[in-house]
C-alpha positions in Angstrom: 80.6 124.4 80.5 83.2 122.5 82.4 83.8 118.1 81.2 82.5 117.6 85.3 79.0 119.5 84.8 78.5 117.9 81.1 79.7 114.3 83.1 77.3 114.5 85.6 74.5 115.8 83.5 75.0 112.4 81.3 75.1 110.1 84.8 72.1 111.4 86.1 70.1 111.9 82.7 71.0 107.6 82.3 70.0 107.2 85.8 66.8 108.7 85.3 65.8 106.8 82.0 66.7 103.5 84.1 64.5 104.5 86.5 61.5 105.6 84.2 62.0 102.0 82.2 61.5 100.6 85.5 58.5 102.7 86.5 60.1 103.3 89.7 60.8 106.9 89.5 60.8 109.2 92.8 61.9 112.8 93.7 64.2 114.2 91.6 65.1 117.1 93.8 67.0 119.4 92.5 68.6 118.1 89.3 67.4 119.8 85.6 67.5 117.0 83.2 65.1 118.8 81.2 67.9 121.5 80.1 70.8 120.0 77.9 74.1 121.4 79.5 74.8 123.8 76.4 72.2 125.9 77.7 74.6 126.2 80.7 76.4 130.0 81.2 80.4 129.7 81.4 80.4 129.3 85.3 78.0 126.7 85.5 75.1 128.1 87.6 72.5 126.4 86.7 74.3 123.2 87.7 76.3 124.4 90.3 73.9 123.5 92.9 72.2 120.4 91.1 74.9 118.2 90.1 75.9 114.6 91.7 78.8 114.4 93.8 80.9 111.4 93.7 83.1 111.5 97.0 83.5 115.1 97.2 81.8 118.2 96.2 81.5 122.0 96.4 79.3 123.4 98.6 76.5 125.8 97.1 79.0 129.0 98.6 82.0 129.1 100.3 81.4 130.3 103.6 84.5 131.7 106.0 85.3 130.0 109.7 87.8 128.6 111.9 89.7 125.6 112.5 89.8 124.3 116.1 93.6 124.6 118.0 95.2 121.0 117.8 93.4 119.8 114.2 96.4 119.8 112.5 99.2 120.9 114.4 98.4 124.3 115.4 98.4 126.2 118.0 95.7 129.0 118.0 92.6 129.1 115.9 92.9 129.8 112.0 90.7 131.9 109.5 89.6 129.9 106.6 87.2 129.1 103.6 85.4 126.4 104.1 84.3 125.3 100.2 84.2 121.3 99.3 82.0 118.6 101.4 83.6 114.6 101.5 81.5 112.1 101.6 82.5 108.7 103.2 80.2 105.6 104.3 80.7 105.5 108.3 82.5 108.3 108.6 81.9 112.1 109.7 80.9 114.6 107.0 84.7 116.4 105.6 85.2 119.8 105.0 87.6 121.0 102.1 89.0 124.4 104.0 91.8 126.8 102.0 94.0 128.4 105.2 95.0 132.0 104.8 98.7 130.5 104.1 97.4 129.6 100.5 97.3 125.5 101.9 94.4 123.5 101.2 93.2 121.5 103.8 91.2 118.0 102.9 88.7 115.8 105.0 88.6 118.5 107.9 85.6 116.7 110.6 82.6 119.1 110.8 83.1 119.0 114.7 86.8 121.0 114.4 85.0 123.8 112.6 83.5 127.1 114.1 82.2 130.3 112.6 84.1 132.0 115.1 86.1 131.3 117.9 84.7 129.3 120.5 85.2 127.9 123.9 82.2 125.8 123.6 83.6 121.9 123.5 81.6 119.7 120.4 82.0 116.6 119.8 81.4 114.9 116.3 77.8 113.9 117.7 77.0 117.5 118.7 77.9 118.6 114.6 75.7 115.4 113.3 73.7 112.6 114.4 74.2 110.0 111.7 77.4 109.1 109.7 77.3 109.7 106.1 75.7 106.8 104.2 77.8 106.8 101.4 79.9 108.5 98.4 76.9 109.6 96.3 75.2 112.8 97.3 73.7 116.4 96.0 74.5 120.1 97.6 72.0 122.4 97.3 70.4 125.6 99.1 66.8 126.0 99.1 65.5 129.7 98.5 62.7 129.4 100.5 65.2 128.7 103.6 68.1 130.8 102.9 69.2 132.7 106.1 66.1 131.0 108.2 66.3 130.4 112.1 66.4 126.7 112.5 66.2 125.3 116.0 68.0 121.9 116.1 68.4 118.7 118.3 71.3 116.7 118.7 71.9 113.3 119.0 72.7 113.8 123.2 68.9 115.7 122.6 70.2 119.1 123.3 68.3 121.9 121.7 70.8 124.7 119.7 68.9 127.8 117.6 71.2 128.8 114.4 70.5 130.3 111.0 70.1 127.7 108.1 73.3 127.5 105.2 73.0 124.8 103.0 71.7 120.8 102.4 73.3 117.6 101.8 71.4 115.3 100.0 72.6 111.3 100.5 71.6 109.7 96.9 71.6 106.3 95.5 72.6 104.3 98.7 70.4 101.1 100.2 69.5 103.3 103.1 68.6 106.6 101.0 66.2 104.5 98.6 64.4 103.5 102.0 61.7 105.8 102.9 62.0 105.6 106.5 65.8 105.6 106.3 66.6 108.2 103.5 67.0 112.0 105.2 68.6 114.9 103.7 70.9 117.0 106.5 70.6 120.5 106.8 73.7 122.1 107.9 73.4 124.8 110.2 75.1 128.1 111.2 74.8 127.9 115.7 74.5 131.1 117.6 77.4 129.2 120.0 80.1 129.4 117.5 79.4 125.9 116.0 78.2 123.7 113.0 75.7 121.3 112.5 74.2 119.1 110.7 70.8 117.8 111.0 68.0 115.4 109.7 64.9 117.3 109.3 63.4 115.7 112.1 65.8 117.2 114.4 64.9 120.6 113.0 61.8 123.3 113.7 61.7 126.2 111.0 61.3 129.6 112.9 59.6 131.3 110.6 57.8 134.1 112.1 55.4 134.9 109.1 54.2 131.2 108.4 54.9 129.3 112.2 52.3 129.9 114.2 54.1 128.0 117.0 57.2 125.9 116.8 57.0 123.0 118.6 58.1 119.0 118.0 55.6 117.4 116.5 54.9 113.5 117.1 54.2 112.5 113.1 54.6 109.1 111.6 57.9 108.1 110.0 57.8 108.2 106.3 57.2 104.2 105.0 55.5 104.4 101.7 56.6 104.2 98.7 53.9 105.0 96.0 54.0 104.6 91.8 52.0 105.8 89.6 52.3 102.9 87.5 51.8 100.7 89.6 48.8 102.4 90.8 49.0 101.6 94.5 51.7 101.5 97.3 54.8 100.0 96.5 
């Protein structure tokens, strides 16, 4: 059990008992508070995909791409292994890539990455249609998605199909504790080469054995927020 698991256990397990005194508890998402970290095998999996991030984080599993010519210096595209997310208010999601030199690259912009090589231009609006919100979020990839066909839109409204990797969930920021403003971003895998990341909205499932027909549905934004102590809407 490593001191950063048994750390962000305690922050999140005092966050939570703040929130309960205050009767204004909400999803929890992903985090076991339930299960005190010694219960935790020696690599951490049970909390390797549930903890708080603080800045940056790892993602749930590495996952191996390219960096775009010109990002740094060189010349051609190079192989990497893209493994830690940044986190920065107003700013581009980072990406934490290891080059096959051994080097460690920080804060690499989602935009400059590709699963292969690609001649297709992107833009950072093309890899994500809203800047982070701020240093506090959760990784995590949700069974029930893993390797799913996503189509996406971006923020020009262009429609990409891809296959779903993993999801960044903004926490404990003024616009994630809004219900109309807080999203979680889906970062997905694009059959052109490229990365995104997404707001669910922005997103149809493809799932042949449950969609009957994907199409972009006109629903009402999220504006509620609803207590059980309270016993009405907030």
């Amino acid at each position: 059990m490593t001191a950063q698991a048994i750390g962000n256990w305690r922050m999140m397990a005092v966050w939570y008992a703040r929130k309960t005194a205050r009767g204004t508890t909400g999803p929890i998402h992903t985090f076991h508070l339930s299960a005190p970290p010694h219960f935790c095998n020696a690599t951490d999996l049970c909390y390797s995909r549930n903890m708080l991030h603080t800045g940056a984080g790892p993602l749930p599993r590495h996952t191996y791409c390219f960096v775009e010519p010109a990002t740094f210096g060189n010349a051609d595209w190079l192989r990497a292994a893209w493994f830690g997310l940044v986190s920065h208010p107003g700013r581009t999601w980072g990406c934490h890539v290891m080059l096959e030199c051994g080097a460690v690259y920080r804060n690499v912009p989602l935009h400059k990455l590709a699963h292969k090589p690609t001649g297709t231009p992107w833009d950072p609006a093309d890899a994500q249609t809203w800047d982070c919100y701020g240093i506090h979020f959760s990784t995590t990839e949700y069974p029930f998605l893993e390797g799913t066909r996503l189509r996406t839109r971006t923020r020009s409204r262009q429609e990409y199909e891809g296959t779903y990797l993993f999801t960044a969930i903004p926490m404990l920021d003024g616009f994630s504790q809004e219900p109309e403003q807080g999203k979680e971003f889906y970062f997905v895998k694009l059959d052109n080469g490229r990365f995104t990341a997404q707001p669910t909205n922005h997103l149809l499932v493809l799932d042949k054995s449950f969609i009957t027909e994907a199409a972009w549905p006109k629903l009402k934004r999220q504006t509620e927020i609803w207590s059980v102590d309270r016993g009405n809407e907030i």
